[in-house]
C-alpha positions in Angstrom: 3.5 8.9 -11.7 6.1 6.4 -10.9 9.5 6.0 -9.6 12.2 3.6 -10.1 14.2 2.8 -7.0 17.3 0.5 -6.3 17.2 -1.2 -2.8 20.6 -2.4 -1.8 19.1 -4.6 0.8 16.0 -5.6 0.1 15.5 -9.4 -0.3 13.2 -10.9 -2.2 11.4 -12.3 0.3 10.1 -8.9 1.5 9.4 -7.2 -2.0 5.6 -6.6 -1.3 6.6 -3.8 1.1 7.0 -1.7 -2.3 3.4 -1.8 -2.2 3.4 -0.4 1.5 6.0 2.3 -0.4 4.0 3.7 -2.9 0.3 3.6 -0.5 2.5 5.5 2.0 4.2 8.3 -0.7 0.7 8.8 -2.1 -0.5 9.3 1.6 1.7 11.8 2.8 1.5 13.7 -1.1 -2.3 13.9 -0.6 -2.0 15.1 3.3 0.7 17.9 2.2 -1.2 19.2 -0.5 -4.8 18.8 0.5 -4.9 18.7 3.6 -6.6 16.0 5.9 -5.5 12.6 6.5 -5.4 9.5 4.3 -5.9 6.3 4.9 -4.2 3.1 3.0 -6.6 0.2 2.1 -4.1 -2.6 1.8 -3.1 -3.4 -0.7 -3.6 -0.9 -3.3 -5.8 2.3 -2.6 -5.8 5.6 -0.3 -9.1 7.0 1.0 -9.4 10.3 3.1 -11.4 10.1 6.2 -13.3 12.9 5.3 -14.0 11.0 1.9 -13.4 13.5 -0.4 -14.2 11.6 -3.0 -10.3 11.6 -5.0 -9.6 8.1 -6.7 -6.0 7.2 -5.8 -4.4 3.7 -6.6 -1.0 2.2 -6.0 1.1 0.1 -7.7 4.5 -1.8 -7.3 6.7 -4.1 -9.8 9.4 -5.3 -8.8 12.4 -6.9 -10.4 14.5 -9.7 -8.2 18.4 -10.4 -8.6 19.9 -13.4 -6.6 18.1 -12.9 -3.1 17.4 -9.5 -3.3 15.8 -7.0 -4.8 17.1 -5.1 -7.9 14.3 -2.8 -8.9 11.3 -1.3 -7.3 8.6 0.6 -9.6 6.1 2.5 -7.4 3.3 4.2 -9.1 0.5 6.4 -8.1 -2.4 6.9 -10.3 -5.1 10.3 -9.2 -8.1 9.8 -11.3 -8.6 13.3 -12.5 -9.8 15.9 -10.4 -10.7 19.6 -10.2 -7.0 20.6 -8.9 -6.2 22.8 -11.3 -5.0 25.5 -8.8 -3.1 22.9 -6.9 -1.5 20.2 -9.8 1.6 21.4 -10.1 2.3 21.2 -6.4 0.6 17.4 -5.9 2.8 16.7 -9.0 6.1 18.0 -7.2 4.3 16.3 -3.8 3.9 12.9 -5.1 7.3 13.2 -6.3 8.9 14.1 -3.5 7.3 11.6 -1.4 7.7 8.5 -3.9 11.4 9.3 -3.9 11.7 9.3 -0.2 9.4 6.3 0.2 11.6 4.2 -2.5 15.0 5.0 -0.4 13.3 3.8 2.6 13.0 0.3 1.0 16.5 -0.5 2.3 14.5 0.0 5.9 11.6 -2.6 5.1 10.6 -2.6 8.8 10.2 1.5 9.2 8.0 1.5 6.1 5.8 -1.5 7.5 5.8 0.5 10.7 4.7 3.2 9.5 2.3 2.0 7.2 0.5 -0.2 9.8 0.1 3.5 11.7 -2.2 4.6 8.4 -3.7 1.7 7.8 -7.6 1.1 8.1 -7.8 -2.5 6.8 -6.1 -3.5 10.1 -8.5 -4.7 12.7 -11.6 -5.3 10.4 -13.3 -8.0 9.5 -12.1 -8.7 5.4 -13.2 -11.0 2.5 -10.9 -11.3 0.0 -11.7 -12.4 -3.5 -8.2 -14.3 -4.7 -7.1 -15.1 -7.9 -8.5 -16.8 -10.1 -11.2 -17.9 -8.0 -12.3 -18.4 -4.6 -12.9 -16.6 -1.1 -11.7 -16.2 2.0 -13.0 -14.4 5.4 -11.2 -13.5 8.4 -10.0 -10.7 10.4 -7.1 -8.0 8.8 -4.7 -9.0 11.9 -1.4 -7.5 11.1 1.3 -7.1 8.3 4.2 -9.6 7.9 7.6 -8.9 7.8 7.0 -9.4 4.1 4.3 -6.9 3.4 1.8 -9.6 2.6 -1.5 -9.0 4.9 -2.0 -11.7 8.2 -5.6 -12.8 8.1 -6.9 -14.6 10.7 -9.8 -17.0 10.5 -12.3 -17.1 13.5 -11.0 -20.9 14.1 -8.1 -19.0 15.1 -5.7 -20.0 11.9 -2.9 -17.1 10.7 -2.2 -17.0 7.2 -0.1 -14.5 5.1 -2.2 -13.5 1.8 0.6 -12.1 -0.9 -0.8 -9.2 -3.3 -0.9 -11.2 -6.0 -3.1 -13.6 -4.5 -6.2 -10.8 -4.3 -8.6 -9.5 -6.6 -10.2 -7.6 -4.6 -10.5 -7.0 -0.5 -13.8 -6.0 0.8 -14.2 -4.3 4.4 -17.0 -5.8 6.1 -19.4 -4.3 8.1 -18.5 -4.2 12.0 -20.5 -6.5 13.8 
């Protein structure tokens, strides 16, 4: 499912948060129809605590104007499940929630607020895989202004990682 939305004030600069967007609506669809709570796994995926075992991805396209941001696509993908009794209310849920979520773009700093409360990357030891090749280690530290993820290396160096860096982000084992 996807929705289009059409930030007023977005800038460019901050267009990852759509990402934040869409792993948030998903979040709060899942919670409302299934109960539980879910977890975002920046940048892209939503687990439930209780790992019930429902495949749910996030994506977000955006299209940039002078500055700012024009468009914002936020999909949610739910690998097919038994749900049968409840699919036409997660359908209406999802919707709901990516509507809400793509408003909230024009408040970049409430959606990163709120995502940081749901997410379980933070404060874990990482490795991403980045495009097209290479590795990097560190610890999940924070999320920018931007949306982009803060990893900090154990020599004590903070750098932003932009989605379209990453492959892939691996959560290490806690040492």
């Amino acid at each position: 499912m996807s929705v289009l939305g059409r930030p007023v004030t977005l800038v460019a600069t901050s267009a990852e948060v759509s990402w934040l967007a869409a792993s948030l609506a998903a979040a709060r669809a899942l919670d409302e129809c299934l109960g539980g709570r879910r977890l975002c796994l920046w940048p892209d995926a939503v687990v439930d605590e209780a790992d019930d075992a429902i495949d749910v991805a996030v994506t977000a396209s955006c299209i940039l104007g002078p500055g700012r941001v024009e468009y914002a696509a936020l999909t949610i993908r739910v690998a097919p499940v038994d749900l049968a009794d409840r699919r036409d209310l997660l359908t209406q849920a999802l919707l709901e929630h990516l509507r809400s979520c793509a408003s909230s773009l024009d408040e970049p700093s409430l959606v990163i607020d709120a995502y940081k409360a749901r997410c379980a990357t933070l404060g874990r030891a990482v490795e991403l895989r980045l495009l097209p090749h290479g590795r990097r280690r560190g610890l999940a530290e924070d999320i920018a202004e931007s949306g982009q993820l803060v990893l900090s290396s154990p020599t004590g160096l903070r750098e932003q990682v932009a989605v379209a860096a990453i492959n892939s982000v691996e959560l290490l084992p806690d040492t």
